[in-house]
C-alpha positions as CSV (number, residue, x, y, z in Angstrom):
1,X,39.6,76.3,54.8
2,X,42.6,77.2,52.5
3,X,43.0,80.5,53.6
4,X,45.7,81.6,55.6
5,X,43.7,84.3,57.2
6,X,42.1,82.1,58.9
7,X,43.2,80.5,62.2
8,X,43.4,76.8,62.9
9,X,41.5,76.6,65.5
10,X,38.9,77.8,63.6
11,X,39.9,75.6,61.1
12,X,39.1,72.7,63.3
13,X,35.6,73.6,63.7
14,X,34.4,72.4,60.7
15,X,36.6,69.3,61.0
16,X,35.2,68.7,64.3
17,X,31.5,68.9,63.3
18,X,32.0,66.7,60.4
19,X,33.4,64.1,62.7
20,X,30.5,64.2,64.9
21,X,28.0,64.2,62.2
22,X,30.2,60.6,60.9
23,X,30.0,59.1,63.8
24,X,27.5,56.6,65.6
25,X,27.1,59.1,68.5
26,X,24.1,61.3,68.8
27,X,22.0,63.6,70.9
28,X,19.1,62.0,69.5
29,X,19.3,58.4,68.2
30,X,19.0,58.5,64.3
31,X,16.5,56.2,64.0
32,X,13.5,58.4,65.3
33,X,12.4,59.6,62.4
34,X,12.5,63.6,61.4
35,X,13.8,64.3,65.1
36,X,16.7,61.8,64.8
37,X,18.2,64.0,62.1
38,X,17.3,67.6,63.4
39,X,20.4,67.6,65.8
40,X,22.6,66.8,62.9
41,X,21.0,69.3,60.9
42,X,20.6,72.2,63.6
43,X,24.7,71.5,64.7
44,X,26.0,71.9,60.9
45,X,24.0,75.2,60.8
46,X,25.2,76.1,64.3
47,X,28.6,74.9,63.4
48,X,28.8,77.1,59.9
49,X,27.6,79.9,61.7
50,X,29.8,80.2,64.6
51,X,32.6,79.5,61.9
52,X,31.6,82.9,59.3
53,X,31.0,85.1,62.6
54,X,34.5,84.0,64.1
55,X,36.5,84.2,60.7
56,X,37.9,87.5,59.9
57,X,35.4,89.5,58.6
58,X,37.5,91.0,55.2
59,X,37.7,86.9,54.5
60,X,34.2,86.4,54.7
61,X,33.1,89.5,52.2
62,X,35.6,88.9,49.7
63,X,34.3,85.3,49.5
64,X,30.7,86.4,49.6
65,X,31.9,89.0,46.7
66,X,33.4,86.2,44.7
67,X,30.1,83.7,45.4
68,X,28.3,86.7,44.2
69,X,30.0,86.8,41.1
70,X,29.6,83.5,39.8
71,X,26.0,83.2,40.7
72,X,25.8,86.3,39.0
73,X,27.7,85.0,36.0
74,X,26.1,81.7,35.8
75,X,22.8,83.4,35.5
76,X,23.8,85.7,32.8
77,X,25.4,82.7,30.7
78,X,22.2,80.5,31.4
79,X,19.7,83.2,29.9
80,X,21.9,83.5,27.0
81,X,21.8,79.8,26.3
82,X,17.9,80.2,26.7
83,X,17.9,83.1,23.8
């Protein structure tokens, strides 16, 4: 969201599905249990989605590098702390 590669609109997407998810507005009532929550659920993964398929596609693989990285890294330093 920081980066400046990035559009705003696209920026806003995130923003947008947040505010859905906060408010008391649903496509399926909440209190149905399982169901009630799927929506939320299936429109955060739509929502991420749409937003690392529309972002510049340089941004996303550097920041899939770096996650790499540091899963990477906190793997190594947690089998050392095992030995």
């Amino acid at each position: 969201m920081g980066d400046g590669r990035v559009s705003l609109p696209l920026k806003i997407l995130p923003v947008l599905i947040a505010l859905y998810l906060l408010s008391p507005l649903d496509l399926i009532p909440g209190f149905l249990p399982v169901i009630g929550q799927l929506d939320d659920v299936g429109l955060m993964l739509i929502g991420l989605s749409t937003f690392i398929r529309l972002a510049p596609a340089e941004v996303v693989d550097e920041y899939r590098k770096e996650l790499k990285g540091i899963n990477s890294g906190e793997a190594a330093q947690l089998q050392a702390a095992e030995r």
